[in-house]
C-alpha positions as CSV (number, residue, x, y, z in Angstrom):
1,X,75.1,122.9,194.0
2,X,74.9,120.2,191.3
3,X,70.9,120.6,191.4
4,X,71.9,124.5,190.7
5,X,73.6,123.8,187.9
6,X,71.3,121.2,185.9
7,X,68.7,123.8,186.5
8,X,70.6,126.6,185.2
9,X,70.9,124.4,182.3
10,X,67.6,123.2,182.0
11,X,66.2,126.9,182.4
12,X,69.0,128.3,179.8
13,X,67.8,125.9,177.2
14,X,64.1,126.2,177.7
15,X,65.0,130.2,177.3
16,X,66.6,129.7,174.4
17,X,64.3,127.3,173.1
18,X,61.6,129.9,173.3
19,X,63.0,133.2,171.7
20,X,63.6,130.8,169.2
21,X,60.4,130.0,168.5
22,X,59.4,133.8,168.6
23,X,61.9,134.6,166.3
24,X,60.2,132.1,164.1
25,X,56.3,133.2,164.9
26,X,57.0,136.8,164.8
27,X,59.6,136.3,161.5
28,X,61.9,138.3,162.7
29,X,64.7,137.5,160.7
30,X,65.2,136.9,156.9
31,X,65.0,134.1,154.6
32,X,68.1,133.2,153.0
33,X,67.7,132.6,148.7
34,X,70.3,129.7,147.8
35,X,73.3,130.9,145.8
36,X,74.8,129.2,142.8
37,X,76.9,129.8,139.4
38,X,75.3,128.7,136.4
39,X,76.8,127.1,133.5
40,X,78.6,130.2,132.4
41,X,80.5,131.2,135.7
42,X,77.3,133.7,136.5
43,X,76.7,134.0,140.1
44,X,73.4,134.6,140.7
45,X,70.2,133.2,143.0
46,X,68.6,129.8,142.2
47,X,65.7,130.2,139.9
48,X,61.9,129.9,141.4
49,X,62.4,131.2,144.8
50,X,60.3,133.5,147.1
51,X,60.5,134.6,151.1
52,X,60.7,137.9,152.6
53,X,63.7,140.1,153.8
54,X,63.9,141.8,157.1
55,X,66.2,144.4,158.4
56,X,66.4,146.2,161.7
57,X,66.0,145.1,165.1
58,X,62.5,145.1,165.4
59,X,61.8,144.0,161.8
60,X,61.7,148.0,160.7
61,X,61.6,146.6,157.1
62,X,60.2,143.7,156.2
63,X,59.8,142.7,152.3
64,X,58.7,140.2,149.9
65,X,61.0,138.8,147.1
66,X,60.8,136.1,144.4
67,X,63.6,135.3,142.5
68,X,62.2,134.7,138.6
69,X,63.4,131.6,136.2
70,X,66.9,133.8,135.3
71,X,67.7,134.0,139.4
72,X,67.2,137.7,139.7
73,X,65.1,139.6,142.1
74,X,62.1,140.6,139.5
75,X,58.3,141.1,139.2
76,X,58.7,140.0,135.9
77,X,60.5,137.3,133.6
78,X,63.0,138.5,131.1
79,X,61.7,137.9,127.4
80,X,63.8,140.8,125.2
81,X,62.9,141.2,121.9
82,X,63.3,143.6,119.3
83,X,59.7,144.5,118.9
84,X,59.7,146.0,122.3
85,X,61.8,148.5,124.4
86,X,63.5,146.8,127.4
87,X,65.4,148.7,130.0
88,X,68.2,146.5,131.9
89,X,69.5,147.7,135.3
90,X,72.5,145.8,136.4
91,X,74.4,146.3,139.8
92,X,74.2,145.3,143.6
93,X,72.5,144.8,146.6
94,X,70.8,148.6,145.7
95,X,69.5,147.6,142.3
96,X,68.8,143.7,143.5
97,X,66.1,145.8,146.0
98,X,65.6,143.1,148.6
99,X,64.7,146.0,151.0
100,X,61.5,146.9,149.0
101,X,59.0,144.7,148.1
102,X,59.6,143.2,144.4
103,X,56.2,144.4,143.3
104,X,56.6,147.9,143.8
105,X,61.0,147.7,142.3
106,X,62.7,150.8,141.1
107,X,62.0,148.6,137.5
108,X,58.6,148.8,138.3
109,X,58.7,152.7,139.2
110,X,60.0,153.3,135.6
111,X,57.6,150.9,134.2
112,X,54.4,152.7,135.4
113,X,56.4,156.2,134.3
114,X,56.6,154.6,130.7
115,X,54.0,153.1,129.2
116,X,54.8,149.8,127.2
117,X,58.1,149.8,128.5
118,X,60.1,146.8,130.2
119,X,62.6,147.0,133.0
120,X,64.6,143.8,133.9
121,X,66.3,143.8,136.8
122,X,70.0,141.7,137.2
123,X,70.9,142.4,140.7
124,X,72.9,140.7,142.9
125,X,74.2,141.8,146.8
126,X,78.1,142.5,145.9
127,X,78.3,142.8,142.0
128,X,81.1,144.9,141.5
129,X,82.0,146.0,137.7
130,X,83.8,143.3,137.0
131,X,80.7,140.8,137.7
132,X,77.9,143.2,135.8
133,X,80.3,143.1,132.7
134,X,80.6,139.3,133.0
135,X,77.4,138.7,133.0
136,X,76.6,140.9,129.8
137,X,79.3,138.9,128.3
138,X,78.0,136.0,128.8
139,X,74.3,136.6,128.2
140,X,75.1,139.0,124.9
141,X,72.4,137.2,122.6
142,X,70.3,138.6,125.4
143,X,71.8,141.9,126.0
144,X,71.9,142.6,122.7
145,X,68.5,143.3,122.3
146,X,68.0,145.4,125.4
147,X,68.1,149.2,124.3
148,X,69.2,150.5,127.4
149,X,71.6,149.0,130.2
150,X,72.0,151.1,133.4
151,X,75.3,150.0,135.2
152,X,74.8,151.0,138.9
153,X,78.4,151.5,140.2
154,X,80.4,152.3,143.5
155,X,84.5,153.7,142.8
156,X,85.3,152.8,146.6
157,X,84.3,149.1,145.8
158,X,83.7,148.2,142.2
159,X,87.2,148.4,141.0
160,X,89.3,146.6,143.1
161,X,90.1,144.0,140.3
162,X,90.8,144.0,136.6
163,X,89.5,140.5,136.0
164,X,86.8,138.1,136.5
165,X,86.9,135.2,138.6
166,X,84.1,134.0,141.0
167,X,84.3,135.6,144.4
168,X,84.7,132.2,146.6
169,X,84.2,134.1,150.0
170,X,80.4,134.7,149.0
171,X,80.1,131.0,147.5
172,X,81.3,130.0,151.5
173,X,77.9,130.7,152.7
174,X,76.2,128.1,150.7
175,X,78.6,125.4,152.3
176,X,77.0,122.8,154.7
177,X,78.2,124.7,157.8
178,X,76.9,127.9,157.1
179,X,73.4,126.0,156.2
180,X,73.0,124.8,159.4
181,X,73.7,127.8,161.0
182,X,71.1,129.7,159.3
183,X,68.9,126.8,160.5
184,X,69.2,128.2,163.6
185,X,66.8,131.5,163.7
186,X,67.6,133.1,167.3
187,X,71.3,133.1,165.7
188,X,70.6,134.7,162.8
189,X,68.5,137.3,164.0
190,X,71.0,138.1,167.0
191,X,73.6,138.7,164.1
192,X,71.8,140.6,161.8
193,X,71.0,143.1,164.8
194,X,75.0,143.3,165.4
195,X,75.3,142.0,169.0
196,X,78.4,140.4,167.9
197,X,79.4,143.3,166.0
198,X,81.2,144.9,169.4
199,X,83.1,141.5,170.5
200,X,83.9,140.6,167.3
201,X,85.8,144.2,166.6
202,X,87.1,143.6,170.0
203,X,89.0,140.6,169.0
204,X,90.1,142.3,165.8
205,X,91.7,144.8,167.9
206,X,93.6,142.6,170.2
207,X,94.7,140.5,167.5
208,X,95.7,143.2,165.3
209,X,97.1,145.4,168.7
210,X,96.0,148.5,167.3
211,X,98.5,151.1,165.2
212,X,101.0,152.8,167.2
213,X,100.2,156.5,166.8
214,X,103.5,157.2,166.0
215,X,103.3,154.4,162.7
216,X,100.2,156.3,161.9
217,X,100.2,158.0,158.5
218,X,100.5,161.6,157.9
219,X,98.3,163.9,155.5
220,X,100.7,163.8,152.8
221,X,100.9,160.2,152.7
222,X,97.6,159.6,153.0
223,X,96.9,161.5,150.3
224,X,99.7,160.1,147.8
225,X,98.4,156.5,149.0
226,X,95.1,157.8,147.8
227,X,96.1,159.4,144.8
228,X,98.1,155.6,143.8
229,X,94.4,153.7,144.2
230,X,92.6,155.8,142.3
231,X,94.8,155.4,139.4
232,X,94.9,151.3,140.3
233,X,91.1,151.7,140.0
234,X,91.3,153.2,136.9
235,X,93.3,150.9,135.5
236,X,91.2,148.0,136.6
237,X,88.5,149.9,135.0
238,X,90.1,150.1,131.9
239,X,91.3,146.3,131.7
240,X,87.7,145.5,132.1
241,X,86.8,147.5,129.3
242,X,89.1,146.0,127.5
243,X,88.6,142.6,128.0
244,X,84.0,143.1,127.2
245,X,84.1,145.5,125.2
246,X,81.7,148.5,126.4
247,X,78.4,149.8,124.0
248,X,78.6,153.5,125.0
249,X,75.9,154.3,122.6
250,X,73.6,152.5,125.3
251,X,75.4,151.7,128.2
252,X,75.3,154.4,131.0
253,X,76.7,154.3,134.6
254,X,74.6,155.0,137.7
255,X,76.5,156.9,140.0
256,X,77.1,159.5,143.0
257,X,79.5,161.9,142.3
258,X,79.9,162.7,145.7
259,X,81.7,159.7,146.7
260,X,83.4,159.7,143.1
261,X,86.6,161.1,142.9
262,X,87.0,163.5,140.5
263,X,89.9,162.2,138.8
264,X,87.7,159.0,137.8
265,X,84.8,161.7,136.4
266,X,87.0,164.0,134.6
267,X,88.5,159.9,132.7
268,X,84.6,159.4,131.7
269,X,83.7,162.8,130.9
270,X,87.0,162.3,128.6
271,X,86.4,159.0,126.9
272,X,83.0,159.9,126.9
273,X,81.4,157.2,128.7
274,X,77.9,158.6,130.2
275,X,77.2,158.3,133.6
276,X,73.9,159.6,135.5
277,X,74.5,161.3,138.5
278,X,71.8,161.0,141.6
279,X,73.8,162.9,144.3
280,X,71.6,166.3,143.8
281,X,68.9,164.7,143.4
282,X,69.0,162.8,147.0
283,X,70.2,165.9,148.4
284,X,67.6,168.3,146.7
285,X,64.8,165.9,148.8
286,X,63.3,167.3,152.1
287,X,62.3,163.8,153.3
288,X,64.8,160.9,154.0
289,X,65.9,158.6,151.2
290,X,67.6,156.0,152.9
291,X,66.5,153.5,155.5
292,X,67.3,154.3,159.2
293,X,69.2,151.8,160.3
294,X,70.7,151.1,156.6
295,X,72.2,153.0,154.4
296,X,70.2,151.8,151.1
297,X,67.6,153.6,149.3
298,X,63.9,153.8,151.0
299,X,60.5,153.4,149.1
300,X,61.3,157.7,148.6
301,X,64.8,157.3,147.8
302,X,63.6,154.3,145.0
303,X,61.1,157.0,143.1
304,X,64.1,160.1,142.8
305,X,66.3,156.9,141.3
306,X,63.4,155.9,139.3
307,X,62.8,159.5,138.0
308,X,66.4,160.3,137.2
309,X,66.5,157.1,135.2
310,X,62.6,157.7,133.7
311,X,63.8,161.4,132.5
312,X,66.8,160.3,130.7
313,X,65.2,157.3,129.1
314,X,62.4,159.8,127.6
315,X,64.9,162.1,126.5
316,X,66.8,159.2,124.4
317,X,63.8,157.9,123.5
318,X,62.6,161.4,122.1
319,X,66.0,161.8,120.2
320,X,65.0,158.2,118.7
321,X,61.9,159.3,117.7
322,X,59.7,156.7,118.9
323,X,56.5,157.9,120.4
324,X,54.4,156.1,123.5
């Protein structure tokens, strides 16, 4: 019996040894960018750093990025100046673009749509408003001399506070624990597939022992709950606002009006902010324009952005009058 064990032991280590080594050969997981905040509270990527990005259980999308000397996901570096015209896109995880390879960027679908025109990119995986107007606050000598800032945002998620502060639970994953876990490939790849997705909602359900149908909420009061966070969304919105400033004369949202609540459009239509909206023009495409197993933009879904972006930037540009 005791033989029967150490070899169960043995075995189970040399098994695990292994499909950690193909993870490895095979790169079947991601590379992880180190985090940090800069000298002006700005969470962003450390400067100088490249490796590839894979999502999907059997690497289905698999993508290089280099992070540039400012710490954003970019083919280029960003050098604004007044003698050009420079294009910023600000937001998250769907402007950052780690699932697409940095050389072929929604920046670099506008670029090669407007001749002579740059496109820097200040993404980041979880920017909410409150971060992108930071940083613009911070970097204004910068800002100042980009003509056009696109502000990718998200109601459901982007306006959940009224103030900046640093978000500590993403700063957690650059602590010494979670490095040495993400040493540890066959773990990382196991998670990023989800097989602890089902025990881990398991747990959450016995530890939060599910809602009694008869606490459950009814339609009215779902409804009046929702009505109450929109208006708490607005009026983070507006303390933000208040607090940076906001150049509507360039400064235009990016947006699906589909998952925007109407309330929050009719407030911008009234105080005339401008916003682009993209939901027709995903839904207009016969071809997918998100990933399979992933909800953000594919290479398709990255040109219709691109081109809603592209058309509006010529029509300013035209109203401008500068020629190309």
């Amino acid at each position: 019996m005791k033989k029967l064990v150490v070899n169960l032991i043995l075995y189970s280590i040399l098994i695990v040894f292994s499909l950690e080594i193909l993870v490895r050969i095979f790169h079947l997981t991601k590379d992880y960018p180190v985090r940090y905040v800069d000298e002006f509270g700005v969470e962003k990527w450390k400067p100088n750093q490249n490796g590839y990005s894979v999502t999907g259980n059997r690497r289905q999308n698999f993508s290089e990025y280099h992070i540039n000397k400012f710490g954003y996901n970019s083919y280029r570096e960003f050098n604004p100046s007044r003698d050009k015209v420079e294009i910023a896109l600000v937001g998250d995880s769907f402007i950052e673009g780690f699932h697409q390879n940095y050389y072929n960027s929604i920046g670099k679908k506008i670029e090669n749509k407007l001749n002579g025109v740059e496109v820097y990119e200040y993404g980041y995986a979880g920017y909410d408003l409150a971060d992108q107007l930071h940083l613009i606050d911070q970097y204004k000598e910068q800002f100042n001399l980009i003509d056009y800032v696109v502000l990718g945002i998200k109601f459901e998620n982007d306006f959940t506070r009224g103030e900046y502060n640093v978000v500590e639970e993403r700063m957690v994953l650059e602590s010494p624990a979670y490095k040495a876990m993400r040493q540890f490939k066959l773990l990382v790849y196991l998670q990023n597939i989800g097989a602890f997705d089902n025990p881990r909602e398991l747990i959450g359900k016995i530890l939060s022992r599910e809602v009694d149908d008869a606490h459950k909420l009814t339609k009215i009061e779902e409804e009046k709950n929702q009505k109450k966070l929109v208006h708490k969304y607005i009026e983070n919105f507006e303390s933000l606002i208040n607090i940076y400033g906001f150049d509507k004369a360039k400064f235009i949202f990016l947006l699906d009006s589909e998952k925007t609540p109407q309330t929050f459009l009719d407030f911008l239509n009234k105080h005339q902010f401008k916003y682009l909206d993209f939901s027709e023009a995903l839904k207009k495409s016969k071809t997918p324009t998100t990933l399979i197993y992933d909800m953000h933009w594919n290479n398709h879904g990255r040109s219709i952005i691109a081109k809603l972006i592209t058309d509006y930037i010529k029509i300013n540009i035209k109203k401008k009058q500068i020629i190309f």
